[in-house]
TORSE-935657 format. One record per residue (C-alpha): x, y, z. Coordinates in pm, 1 decimal, m for minus. Example, Ala and Ser with C-alpha at 12.3 -4.5 7.8 and 13.67 -1.06 7.14 Angstrom:
<pamis>
PAMI         X         Y         Z
PAMI    1230.0    m450.0     780.0
PAMI    1367.0    m106.0     714.0
</pamis>
This chain:
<pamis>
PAMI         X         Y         Z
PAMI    9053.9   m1848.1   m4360.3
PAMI    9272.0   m1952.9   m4653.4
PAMI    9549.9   m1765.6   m4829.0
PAMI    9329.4   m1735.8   m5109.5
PAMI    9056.5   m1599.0   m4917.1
PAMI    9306.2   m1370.7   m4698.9
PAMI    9444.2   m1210.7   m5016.7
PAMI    9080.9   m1133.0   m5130.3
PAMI    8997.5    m972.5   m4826.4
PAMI    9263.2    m720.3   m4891.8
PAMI    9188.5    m620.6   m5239.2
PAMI    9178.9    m249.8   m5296.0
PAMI    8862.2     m81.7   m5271.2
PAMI    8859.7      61.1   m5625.8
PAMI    8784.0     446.2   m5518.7
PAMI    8846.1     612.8   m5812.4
PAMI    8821.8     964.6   m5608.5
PAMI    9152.9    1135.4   m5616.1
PAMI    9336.5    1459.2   m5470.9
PAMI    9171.3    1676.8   m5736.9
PAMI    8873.4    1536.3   m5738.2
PAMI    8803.2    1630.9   m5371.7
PAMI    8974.4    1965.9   m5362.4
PAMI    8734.8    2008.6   m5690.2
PAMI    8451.3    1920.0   m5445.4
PAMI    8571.9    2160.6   m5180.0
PAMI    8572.6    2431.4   m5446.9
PAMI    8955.0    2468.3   m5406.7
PAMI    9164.6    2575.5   m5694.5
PAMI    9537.3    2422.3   m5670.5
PAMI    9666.1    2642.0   m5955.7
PAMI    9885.4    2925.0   m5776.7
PAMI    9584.4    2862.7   m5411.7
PAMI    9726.0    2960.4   m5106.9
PAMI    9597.8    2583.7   m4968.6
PAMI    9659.8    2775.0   m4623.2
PAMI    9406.5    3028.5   m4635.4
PAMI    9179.6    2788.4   m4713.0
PAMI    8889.6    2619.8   m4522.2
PAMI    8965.7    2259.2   m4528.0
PAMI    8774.0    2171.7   m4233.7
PAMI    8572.2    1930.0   m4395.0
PAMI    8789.5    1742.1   m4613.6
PAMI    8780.1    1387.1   m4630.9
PAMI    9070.1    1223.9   m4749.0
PAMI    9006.3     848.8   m4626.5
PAMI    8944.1     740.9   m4982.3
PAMI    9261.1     844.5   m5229.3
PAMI    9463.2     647.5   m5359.7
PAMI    9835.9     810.9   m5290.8
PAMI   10026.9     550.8   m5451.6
PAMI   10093.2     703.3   m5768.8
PAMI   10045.3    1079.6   m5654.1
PAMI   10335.5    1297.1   m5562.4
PAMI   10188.8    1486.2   m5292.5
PAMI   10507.0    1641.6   m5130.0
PAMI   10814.2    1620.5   m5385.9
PAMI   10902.6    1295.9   m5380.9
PAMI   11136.4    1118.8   m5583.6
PAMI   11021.8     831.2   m5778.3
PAMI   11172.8     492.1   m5698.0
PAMI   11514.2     542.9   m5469.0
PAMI   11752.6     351.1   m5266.0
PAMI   12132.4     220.4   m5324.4
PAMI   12343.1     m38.0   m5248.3
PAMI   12566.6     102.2   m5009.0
PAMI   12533.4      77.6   m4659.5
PAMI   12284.1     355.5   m4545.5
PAMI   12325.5     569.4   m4839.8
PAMI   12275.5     902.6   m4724.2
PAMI   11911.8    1020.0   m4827.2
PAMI   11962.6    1446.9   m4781.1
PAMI   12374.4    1484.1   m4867.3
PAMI   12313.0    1777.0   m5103.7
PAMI   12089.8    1952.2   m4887.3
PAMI   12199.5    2242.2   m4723.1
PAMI   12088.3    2302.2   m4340.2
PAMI   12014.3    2643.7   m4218.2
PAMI   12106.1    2667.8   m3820.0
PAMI   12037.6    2878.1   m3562.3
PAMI   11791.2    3002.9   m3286.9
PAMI   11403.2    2860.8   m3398.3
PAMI   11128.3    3000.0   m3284.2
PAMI   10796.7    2746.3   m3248.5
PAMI   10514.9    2686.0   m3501.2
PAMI   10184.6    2525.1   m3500.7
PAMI    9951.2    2491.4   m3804.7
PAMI    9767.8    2782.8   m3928.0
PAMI    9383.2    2685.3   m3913.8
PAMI    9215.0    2346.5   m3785.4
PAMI    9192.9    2048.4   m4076.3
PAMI    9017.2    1749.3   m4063.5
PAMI    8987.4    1395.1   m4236.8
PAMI    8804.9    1040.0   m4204.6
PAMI    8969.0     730.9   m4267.0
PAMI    8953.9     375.6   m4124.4
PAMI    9122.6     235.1   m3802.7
PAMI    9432.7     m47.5   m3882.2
PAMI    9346.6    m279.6   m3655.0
PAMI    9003.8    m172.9   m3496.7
PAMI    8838.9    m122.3   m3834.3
PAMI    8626.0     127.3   m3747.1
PAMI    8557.7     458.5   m3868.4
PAMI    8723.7     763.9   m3732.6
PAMI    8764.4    1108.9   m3765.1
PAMI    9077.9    1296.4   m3701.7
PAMI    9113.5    1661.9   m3629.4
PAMI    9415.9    1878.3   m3643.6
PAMI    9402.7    2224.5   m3482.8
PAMI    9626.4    2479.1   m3343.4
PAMI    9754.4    2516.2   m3003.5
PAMI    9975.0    2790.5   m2796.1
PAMI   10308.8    2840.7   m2742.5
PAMI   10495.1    2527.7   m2556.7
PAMI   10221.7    2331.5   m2486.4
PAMI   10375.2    2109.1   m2723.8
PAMI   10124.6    1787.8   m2894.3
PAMI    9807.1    1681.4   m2731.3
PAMI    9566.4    1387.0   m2822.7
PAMI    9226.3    1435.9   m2708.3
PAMI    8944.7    1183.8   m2739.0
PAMI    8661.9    1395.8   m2785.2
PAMI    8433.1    1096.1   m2714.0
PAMI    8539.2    1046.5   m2404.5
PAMI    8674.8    1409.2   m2321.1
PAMI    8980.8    1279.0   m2231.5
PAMI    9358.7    1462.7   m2321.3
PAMI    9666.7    1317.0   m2289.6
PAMI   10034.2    1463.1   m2331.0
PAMI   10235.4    1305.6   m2685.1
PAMI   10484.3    1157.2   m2450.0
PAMI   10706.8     842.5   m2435.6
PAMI   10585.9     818.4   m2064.2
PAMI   10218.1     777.2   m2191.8
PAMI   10336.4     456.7   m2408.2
PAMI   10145.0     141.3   m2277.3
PAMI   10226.1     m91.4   m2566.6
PAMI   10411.1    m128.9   m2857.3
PAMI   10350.3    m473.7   m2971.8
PAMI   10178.6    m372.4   m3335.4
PAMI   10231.9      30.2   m3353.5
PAMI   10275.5     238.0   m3070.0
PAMI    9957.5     309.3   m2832.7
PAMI    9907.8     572.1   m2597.4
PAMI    9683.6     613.9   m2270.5
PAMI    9567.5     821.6   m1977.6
PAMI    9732.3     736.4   m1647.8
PAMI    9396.8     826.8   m1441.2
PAMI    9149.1     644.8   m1725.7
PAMI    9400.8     360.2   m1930.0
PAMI    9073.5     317.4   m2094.7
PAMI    9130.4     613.1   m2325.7
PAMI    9373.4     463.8   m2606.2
PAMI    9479.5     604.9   m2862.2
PAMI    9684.2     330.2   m3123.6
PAMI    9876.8     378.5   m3426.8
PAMI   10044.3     756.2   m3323.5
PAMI   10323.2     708.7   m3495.2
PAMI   10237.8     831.0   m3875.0
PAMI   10117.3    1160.7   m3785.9
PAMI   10360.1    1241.2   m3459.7
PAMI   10643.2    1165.2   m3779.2
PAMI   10424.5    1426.7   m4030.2
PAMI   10499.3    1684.4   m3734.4
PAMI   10829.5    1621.2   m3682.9
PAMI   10903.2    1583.8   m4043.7
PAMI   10721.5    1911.5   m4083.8
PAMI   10847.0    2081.2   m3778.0
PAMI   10531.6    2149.3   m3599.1
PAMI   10588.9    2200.9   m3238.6
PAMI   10259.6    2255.8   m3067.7
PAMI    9884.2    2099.9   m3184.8
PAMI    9577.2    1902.5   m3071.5
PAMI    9504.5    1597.4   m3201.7
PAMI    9142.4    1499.5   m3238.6
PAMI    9000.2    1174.8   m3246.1
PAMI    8670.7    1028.5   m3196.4
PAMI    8796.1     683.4   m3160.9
PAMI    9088.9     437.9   m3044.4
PAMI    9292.2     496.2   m3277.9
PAMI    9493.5     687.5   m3494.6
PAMI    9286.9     635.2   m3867.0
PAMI    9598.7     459.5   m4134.5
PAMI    9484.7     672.6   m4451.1
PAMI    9727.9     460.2   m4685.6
PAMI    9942.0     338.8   m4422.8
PAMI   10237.7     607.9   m4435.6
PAMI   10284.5     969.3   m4353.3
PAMI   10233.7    1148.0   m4679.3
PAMI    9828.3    1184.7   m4634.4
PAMI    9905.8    1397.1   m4310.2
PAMI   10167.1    1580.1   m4425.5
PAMI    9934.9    1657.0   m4707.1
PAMI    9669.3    1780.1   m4437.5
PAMI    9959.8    1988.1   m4259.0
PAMI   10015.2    2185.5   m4575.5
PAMI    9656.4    2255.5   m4615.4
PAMI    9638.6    2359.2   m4268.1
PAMI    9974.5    2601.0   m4359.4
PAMI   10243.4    2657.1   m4052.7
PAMI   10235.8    2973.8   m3804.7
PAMI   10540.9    3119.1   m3671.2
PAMI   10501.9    3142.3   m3271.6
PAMI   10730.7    3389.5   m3062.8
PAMI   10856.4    3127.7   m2770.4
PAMI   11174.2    2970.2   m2899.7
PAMI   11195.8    2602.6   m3000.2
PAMI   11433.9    2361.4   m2730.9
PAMI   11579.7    2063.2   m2838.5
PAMI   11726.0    1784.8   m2594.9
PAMI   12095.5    1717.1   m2695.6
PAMI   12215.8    1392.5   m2649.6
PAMI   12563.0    1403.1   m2452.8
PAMI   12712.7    1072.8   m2430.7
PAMI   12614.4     718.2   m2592.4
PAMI   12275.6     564.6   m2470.1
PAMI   12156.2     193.1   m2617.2
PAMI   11930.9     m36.6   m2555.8
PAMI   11949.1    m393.3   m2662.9
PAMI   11689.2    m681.5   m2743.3
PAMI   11864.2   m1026.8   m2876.4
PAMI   12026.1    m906.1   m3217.1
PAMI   11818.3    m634.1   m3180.8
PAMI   11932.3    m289.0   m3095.3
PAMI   11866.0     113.3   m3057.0
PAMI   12172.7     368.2   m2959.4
PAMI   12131.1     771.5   m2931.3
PAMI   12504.5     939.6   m2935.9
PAMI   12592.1    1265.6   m2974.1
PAMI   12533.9    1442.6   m3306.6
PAMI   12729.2    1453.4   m3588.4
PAMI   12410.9    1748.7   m3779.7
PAMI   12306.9    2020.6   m3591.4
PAMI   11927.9    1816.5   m3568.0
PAMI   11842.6    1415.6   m3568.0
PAMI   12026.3    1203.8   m3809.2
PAMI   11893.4     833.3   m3841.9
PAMI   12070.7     525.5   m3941.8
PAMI   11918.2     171.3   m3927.3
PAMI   11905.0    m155.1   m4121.2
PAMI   11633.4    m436.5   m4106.1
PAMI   11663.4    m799.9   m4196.9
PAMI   11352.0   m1020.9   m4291.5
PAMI   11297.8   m1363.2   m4366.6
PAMI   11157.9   m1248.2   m4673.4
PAMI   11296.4   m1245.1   m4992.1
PAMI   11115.7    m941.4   m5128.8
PAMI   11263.1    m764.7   m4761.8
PAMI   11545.5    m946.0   m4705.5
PAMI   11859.8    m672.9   m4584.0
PAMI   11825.0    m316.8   m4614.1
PAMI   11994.6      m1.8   m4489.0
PAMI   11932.6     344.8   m4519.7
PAMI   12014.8     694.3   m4305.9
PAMI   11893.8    1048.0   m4340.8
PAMI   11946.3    1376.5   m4134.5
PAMI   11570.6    1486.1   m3999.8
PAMI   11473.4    1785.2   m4232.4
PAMI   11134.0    1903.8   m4278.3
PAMI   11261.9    1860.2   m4724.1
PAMI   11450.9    1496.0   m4656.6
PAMI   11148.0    1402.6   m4501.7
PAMI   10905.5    1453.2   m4778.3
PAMI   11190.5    1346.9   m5004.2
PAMI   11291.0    1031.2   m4890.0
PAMI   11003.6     845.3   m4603.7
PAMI   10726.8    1034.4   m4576.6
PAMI   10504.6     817.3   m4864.5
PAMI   10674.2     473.8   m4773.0
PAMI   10392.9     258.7   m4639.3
PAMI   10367.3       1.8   m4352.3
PAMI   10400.7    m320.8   m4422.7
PAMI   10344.4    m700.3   m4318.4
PAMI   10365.9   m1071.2   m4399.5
PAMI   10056.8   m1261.0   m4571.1
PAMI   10111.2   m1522.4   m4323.9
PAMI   10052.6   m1305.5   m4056.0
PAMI    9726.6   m1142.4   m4163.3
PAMI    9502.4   m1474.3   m4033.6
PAMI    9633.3   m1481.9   m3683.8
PAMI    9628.7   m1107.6   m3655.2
PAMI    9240.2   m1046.6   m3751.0
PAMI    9179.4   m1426.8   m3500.0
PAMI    9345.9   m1188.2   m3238.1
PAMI    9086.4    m932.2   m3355.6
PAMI    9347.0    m700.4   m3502.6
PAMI    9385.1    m601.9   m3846.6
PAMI    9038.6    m550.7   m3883.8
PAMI    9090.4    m193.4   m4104.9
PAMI    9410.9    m351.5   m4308.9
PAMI    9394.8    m412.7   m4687.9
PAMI    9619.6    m342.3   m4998.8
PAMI    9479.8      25.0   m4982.9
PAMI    9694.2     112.6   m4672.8
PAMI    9954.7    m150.5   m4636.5
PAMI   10222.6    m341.8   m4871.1
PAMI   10151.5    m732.4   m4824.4
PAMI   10477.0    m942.1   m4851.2
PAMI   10441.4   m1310.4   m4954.2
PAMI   10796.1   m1429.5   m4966.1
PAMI   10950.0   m1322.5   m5270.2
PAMI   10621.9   m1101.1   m5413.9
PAMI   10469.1    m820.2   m5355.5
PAMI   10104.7    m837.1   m5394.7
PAMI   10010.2    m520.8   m5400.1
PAMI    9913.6    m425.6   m5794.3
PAMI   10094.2    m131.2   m5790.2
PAMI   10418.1    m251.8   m5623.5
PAMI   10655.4    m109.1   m5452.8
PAMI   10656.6     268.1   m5412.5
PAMI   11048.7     262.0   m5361.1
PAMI   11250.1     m52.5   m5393.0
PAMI   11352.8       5.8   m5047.3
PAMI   11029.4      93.3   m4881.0
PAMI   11058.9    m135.0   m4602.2
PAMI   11384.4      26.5   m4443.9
PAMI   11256.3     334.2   m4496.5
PAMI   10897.2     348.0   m4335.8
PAMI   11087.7     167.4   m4055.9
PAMI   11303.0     529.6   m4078.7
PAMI   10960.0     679.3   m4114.2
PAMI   10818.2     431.2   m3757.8
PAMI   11141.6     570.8   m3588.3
PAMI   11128.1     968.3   m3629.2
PAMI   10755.1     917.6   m3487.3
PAMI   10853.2     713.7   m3178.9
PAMI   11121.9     964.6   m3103.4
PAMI   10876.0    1245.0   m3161.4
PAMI   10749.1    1129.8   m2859.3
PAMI   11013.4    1259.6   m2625.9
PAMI   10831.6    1606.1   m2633.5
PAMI   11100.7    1792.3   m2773.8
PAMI   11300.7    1785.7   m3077.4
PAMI   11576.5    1581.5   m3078.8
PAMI   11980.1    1660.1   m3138.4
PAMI   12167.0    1288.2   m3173.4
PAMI   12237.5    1027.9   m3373.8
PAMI   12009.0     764.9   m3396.0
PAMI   12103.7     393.2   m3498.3
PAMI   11937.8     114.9   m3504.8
PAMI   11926.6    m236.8   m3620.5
PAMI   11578.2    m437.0   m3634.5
PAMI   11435.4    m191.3   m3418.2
PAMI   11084.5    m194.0   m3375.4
PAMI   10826.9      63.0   m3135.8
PAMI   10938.6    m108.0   m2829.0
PAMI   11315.9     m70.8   m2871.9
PAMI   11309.4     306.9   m2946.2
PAMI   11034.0     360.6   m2684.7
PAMI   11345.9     214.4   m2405.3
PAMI   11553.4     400.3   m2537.9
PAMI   11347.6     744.9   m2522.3
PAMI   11329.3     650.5   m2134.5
PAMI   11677.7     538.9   m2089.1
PAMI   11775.2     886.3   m2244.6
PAMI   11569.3    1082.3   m2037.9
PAMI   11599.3     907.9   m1733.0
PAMI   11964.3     993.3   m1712.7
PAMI   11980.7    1355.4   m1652.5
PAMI   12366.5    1309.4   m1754.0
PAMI   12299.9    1178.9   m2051.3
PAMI   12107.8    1494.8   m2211.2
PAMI   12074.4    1883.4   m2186.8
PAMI   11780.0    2145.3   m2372.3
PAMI   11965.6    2312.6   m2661.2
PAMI   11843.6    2632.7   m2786.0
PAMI   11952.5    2639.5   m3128.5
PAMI   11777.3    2364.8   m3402.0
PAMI   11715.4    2334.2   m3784.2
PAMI   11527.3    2611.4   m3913.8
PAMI   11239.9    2528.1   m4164.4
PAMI   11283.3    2556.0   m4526.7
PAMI   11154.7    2833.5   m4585.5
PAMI   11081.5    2697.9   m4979.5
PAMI   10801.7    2451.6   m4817.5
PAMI   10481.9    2530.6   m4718.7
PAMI   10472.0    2854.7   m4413.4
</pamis>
């Protein structure tokens, strides 16, 4: 296949359905609806078009020039002891696998107290922990399996383990009737749409978080991933990227983990790869799903997406976005500092277990960020 051909195979679909259009469908009104006492279970979001929308508050086009600019410095952060949440009713969607291609449907429902997120195949009847432990490869997004059937994998977690963190969900089941995770537009913002339709429940056991004690890094050529201690009373991320590429090229950002910075500032910034790339990736038989709908295609200098660029530093910042779902998977909240340079899944996977494989390094805190209580209960 030729460039020419490639970039035609990745052309937007041209659904002209959009966020109203399918709530209209649903018989939903959005003026002054309480979206959580709704029955959603049926929604299919697979086809919208979020590049335009503002789903969750987010800016329009960000960044600076300073070395990780700080992303939440005006936002205050209420501490103290948390109690657990989950969502408030089940929600489901439909939307195409990345790399597999194939249809899937994902289902979001509500689970006890400290049971903590669970993926569960419901084709093969198969559940499995959200655990760094349960990581069996990392090469293109981060995949999950069962230790008794490796069989049952689940691939691309890391978009919607980031919507719970970013959202501060502590306990669900996550449905799927496939392989993988589906990519909806290729960043967070369609599932933490889904979580605010679903709304948030207050649970009475109290929220842990694991609170890094002393410096922990991991280290891959120029490559690297570090915990330390905190310097906010949650996760604070700083990391910088460098690409070949001149519409990439060197970028830096850093944020503290709030449930508003992350609708703010990541959730909506999209995954992203290299034109050049796209041929050998769908030889491999991966890619299969990918197009401009749920991914921003690089080719040197351009972007070819027609809409561009949803921030001018989208690429730093979904990595930001890649990170907070990795680290999601250490079961429990994390209090450190996170910073990284050209880290991909695999880095901050080795670093989860070189944390948490050093019972010096780390202790369960009981006291954490507590939701905004302006966002969506």
């Amino acid at each position: 296949m030729d460039g020419l051909a490639t970039l035609e195979s990745l052309q937007p679909t041209g659904s002209d359905d959009g966020v109203e259009t399918i709530l209209a469908r649903s018989g939903l009104d959005l003026a002054g609806s309480d979206l959580a006492g709704s029955d959603l279970a049926g929604l299919d979001l697979a086809g919208l078009d979020l590049a335009g929308l503002d789903l969750a508050g987010q800016s329009a086009l960000g960044g600076s020039a300073e070395a990780f600019p700080s992303l939440a410095a005006d936002m205050p952060i209420r501490f103290g002891r948390v109690r657990q949440h989950t969502l408030r009713n089940p929600i489901s969607c439909v939307g195409v696998g990345l790399h597999t291609g194939r249809t899937i449907r994902l289902t979001l429902r509500p689970a006890p107290v400290d049971s903590g997120i669970v993926f569960h195949r419901v084709d093969l009847g198969i559940r499995m922990p959200a655990r760094h432990d349960m990581v069996i490869d990392t090469r293109l997004s981060t995949v999950i399996a069962s230790r008794e059937q490796p069989e049952a994998r689940i691939a691309t977690v890391e978009h919607v383990m980031a919507a719970l963190a970013g959202c501060l969900i502590d306990n669900a089941i996550i449905e799927v009737d496939g392989p993988e995770i589906p990519v909806l537009d290729g960043s967070a913002a369609p599932f933490v749409f889904l979580l605010d339709c679903a709304g948030r429940q207050e649970q009475q056991g109290a929220r842990s978080m694991i609170e890094v004690l002393r410096r922990i890094r991991v280290e891959d050529g120029a490559a690297f991933a570090e915990l330390r201690p905190a310097t906010q009373p949650c996760l604070s991320l700083s990391l910088s990227i460098a690409f070949p590429a001149r519409a990439i090229g060197r970028q830096a950002c850093s944020m503290t983990l709030t449930d508003r910075a992350f609708r703010n500032e990541v959730a909506d910034c999209r995954t992203f790869t290299m034109l050049g790339e796209i041929e050998a990736l769908r030889a491999s038989g991966l890619a299969r799903g990918g197009s401009l709908d749920n991914a921003v295609v690089v080719d040197d200098a351009r972007v070819l997406n027609p809409a561009g660029l949803r921030r001018r530093d989208e690429f730093v910042r979904h990595k930001l976005l890649d990170a907070i779902g990795d680290l999601a998977l250490a079961g429990q909240p994390i209090r450190g500092a996170f910073i990284g340079h050209r880290s991909g899944h695999g880095l901050n996977n080795r670093l989860l277990h070189a944390l948490l494989s050093d019972s010096s390094a780390w202790r369960l805190s009981g006291r954490g960020v507590l939701p905004d209580v302006s966002l969506a209960a």
